[in-house]
C-alpha positions in Angstrom: 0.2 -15.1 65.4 -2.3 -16.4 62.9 -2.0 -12.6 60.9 1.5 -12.7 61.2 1.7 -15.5 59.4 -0.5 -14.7 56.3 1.2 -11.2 56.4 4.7 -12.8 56.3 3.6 -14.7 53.4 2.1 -11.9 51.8 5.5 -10.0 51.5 7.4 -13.2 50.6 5.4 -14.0 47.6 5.4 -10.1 46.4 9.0 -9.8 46.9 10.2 -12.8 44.7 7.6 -11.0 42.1 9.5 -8.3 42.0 13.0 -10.0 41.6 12.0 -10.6 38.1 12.0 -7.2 36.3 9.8 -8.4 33.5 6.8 -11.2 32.5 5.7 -13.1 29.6 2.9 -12.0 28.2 1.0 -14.0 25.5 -0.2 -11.7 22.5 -1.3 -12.0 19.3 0.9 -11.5 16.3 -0.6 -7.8 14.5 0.5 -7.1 11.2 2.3 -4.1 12.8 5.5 -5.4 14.5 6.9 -3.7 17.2 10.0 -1.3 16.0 13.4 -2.6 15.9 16.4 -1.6 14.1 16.1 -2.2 10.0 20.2 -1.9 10.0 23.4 -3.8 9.2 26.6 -1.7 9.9 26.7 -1.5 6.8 23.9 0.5 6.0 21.7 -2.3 4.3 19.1 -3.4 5.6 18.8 -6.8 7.1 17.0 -9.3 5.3 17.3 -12.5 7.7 16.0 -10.7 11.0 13.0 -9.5 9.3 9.6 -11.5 10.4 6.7 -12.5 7.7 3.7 -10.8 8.5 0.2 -13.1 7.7 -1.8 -10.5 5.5 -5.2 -9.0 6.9 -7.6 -10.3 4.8 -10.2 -7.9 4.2 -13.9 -9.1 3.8 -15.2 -6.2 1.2 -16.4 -7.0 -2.1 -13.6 -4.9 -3.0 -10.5 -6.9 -4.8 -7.0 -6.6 -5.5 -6.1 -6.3 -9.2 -3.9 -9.2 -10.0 -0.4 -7.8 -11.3 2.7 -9.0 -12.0 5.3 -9.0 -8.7 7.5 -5.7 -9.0 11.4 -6.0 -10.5 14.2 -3.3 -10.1 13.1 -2.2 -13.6 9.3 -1.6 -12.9 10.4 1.0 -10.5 11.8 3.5 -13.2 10.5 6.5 -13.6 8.6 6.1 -10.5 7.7 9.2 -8.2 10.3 9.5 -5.4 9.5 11.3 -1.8 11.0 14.5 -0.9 12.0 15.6 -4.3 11.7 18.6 -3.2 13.0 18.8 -0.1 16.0 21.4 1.6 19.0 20.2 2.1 18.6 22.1 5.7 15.5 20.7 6.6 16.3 20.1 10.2 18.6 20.9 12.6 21.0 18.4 13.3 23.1 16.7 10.7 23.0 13.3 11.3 19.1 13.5 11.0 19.6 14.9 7.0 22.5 12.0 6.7 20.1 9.5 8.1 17.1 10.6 5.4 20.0 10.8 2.5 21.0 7.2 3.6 17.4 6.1 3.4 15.9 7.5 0.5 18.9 6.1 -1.3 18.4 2.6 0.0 17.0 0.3 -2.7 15.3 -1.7 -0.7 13.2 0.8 0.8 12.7 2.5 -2.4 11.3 -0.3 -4.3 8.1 -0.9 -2.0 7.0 2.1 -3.7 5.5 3.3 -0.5 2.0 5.6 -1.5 2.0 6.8 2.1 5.0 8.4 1.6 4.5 10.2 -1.9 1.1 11.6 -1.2 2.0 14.5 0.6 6.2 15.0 -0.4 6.2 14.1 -3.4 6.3 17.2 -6.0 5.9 14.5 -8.9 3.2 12.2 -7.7 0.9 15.1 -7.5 1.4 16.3 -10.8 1.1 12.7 -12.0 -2.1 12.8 -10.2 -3.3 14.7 -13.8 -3.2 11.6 -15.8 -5.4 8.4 -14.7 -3.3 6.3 -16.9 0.1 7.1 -15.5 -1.6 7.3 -11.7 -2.7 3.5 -12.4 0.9 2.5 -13.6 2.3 4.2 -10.1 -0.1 2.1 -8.2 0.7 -0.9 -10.4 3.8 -0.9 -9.5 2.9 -0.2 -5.8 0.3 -3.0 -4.9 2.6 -5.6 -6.5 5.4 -5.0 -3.6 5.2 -7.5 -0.5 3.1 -5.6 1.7 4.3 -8.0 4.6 7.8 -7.0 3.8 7.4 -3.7 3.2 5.3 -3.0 6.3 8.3 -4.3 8.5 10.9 -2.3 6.5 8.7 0.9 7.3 7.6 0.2 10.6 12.0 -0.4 11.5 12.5 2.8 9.3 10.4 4.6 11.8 11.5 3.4 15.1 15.2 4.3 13.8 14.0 7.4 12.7 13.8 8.7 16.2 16.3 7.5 17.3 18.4 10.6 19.3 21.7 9.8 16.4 19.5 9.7 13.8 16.3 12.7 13.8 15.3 11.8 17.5 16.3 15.5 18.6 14.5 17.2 15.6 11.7 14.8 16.4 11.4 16.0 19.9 11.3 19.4 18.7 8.8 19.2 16.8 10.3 19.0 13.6 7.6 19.1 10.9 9.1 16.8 7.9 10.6 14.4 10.5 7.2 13.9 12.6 5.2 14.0 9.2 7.7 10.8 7.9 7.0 9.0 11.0 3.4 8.9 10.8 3.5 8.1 6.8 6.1 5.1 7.6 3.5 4.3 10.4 0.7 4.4 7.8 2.3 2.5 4.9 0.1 -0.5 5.2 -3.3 0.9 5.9 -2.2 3.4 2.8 -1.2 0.5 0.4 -4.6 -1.7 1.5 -6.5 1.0 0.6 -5.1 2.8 -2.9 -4.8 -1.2 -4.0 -8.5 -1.2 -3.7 -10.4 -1.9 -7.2 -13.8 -1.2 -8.0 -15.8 -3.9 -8.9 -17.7 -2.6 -11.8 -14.9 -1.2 -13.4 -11.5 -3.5 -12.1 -10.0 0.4 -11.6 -8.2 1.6 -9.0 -10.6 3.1 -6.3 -7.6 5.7 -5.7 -7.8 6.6 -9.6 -11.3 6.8 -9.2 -10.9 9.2 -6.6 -8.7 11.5 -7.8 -10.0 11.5 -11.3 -13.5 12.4 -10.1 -13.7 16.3 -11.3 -16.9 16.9 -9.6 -16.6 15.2 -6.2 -13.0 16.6 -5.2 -13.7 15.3 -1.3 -13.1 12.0 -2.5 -9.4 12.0 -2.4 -9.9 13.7 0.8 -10.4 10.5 2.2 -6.8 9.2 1.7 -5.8 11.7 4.0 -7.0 10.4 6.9 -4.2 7.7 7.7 -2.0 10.7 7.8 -3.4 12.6 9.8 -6.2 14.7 8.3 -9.9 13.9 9.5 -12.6 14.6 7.2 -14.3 18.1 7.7 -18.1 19.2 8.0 -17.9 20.4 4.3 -16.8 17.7 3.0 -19.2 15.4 0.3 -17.4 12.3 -0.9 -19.2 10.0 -3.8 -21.3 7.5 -1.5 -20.7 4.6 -3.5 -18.8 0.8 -3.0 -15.3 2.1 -2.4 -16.0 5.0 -0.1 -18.0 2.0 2.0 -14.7 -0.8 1.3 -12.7 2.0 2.5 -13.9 2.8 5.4 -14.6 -0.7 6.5 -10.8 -1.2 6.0 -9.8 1.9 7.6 -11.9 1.2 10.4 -9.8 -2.1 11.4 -6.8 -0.1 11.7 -8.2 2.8 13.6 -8.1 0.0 16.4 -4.7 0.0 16.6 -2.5 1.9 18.9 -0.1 4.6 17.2 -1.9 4.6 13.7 -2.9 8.1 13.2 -6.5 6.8 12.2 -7.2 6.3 15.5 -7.8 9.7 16.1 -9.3 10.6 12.5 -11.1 7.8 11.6 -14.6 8.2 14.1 -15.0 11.9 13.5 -14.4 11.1 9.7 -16.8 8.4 9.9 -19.8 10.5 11.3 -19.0 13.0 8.5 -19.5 10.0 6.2 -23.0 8.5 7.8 -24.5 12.3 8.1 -24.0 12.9 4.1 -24.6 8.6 3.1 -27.0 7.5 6.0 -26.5 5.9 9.1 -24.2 3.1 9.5 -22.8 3.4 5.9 -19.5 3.7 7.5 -19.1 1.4 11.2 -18.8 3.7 14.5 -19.3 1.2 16.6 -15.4 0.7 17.7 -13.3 1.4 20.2 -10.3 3.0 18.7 -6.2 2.7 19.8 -7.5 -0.4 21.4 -5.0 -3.0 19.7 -1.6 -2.8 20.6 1.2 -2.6 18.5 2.7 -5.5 19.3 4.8 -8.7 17.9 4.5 -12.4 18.6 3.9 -14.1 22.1 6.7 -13.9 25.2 6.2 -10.0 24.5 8.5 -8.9 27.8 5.5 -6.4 30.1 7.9 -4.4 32.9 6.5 -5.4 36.4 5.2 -2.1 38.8 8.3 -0.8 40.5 9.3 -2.7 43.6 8.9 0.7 45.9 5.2 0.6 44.8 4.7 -3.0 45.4 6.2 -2.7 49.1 3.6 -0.1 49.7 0.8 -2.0 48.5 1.9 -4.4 50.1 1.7 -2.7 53.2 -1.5 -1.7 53.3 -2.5 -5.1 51.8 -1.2 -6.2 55.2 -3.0 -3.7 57.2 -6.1 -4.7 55.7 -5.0 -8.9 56.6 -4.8 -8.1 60.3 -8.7 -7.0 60.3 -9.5 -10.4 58.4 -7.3 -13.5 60.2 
């Protein structure tokens, strides 16, 4: 009677667990919120649903360069993405709607996002040439709200697959659509790090980087929040900003669904076998920190099927114990 009882029990406190179909689960803010749509009906984007962000403070003797907070007007002449891009570059038509309605948006445009011109943008690279005009481009982009910004991208992305929008080309492996994702993913750990200064100079790490003629590798570096790992061949300069750098891109290599967190160790070997050991951290755990937003975060329960088995056997187990 006695196992009954605890058995009985047993499946009465499992079953009103499972009435519930979700938990509260306390989390930690991350600067990376977790998608949600970025639109009104209208096609703007919302301004009073989005949440404030608190900044990662990065402890490098790196610094921001203190500039003047963007207008409409600072963002003439500014490189856009895609400007080269074919009309028919996927397959369904409400995917190229969704990225003419996008690019077009002026609220998206004026965070100036670097992650997003590095690789589609035909006039970035050519401004690449000129350290001046490269310095005025990142001018313009460190003075956006990186907060702000980093929720606009991170809502741009999770609408971007969505199956009215470019899910379908998405799925299929759609090169421009899965390449946008991970540079709207990568906005924040892009603008952290080409807003980097050196200290010696006050310029631009980034303009540093590209303007350096005889270490070419050193741009290379940039890549790797979008995807590209450092190679075997490659020699970047072993100097403050490569170290403030990787310090910085090590943080976000933590986090789940950055694409650091599969480029970022291997890149980071590279780095210590060419400047010494431990120039660049490899003790982490990478993809470890979820994406997630604010505490109450809802965390599905197991399915109610697999609970009644467990259950079970939980109780087969109880009438060898009472």
């Amino acid at each position: 009677m006695s196992r009954l009882y605890h058995i009985y029990n047993l499946l009465i406190i499992i079953t009103i667990l499972c009435l519930s179909t979700t938990r509260a689960e306390s989390v930690n803010p991350t600067d990376l919120p977790m998608p949600r749509s970025a639109w009104h009906p209208s096609g703007e984007i919302k301004t009073t649903d989005r949440q404030p962000q608190t900044p990662t403070e990065e402890t490098t003797t790196i610094r921001r360069r203190t500039i003047v907070t963007a207008s409409t007007s600072t963002t003439t002449g500014m490189p856009k993405p895609f400007d080269t891009l074919s009309y028919n570059f996927a397959n369904s038509s409400t995917c190229i709607d969704f990225f003419a309605k996008w690019r077009a948006n002026t609220t998206i445009s004026n965070c100036n996002a670097i992650s997003l011109l590095i690789e589609n943008s035909n006039a970035f690279f050519h401004t690449l040439n000129s350290a001046p005009a490269t310095t005025r481009i990142l001018d313009t982009s460190c003075s956006a709200d990186v907060s702000q910004c980093a929720s606009i991208m991170t809502a741009l992305a999770a609408d971007l697959l969505q199956p009215d929008n470019c899910g379908d080309d998405y799925e299929h492996g759609n090169s421009v659509v899965k390449g946008t994702y991970r540079d709207l993913v990568a906005y924040e750990p892009i603008y952290r790090a080409t807003c980097l200064t050196n200290p010696s100079t006050t310029d631009y790490c980034f303009v540093d980087a590209v303007s350096n003629a005889t270490a070419p590798d050193d741009y290379s570096v940039y890549l790797m929040p979008l995807g590209t790992p450092l190679t075997g061949g490659d020699v970047p300069t072993c100097n403050k900003c490569l170290k403030a750098t990787m310090e910085l891109f090590s943080g976000w290599a933590r986090r789940d669904g950055q694409s650091l967190d599969s480029t970022y160790l291997p890149s980071a070997k590279i780095v210590n076998a060419h400047c010494g050991g431990g120039f660049a951290s490899t003790n982490i755990t990478v993809g470890s920190a979820d994406v997630r937003a604010g505490a109450g975060l809802a965390v599905p329960l197991p399915k109610l099927a697999f609970v009644t088995v467990m259950a079970l056997v939980l109780g087969v187990m109880l009438t060898g114990l009472f």
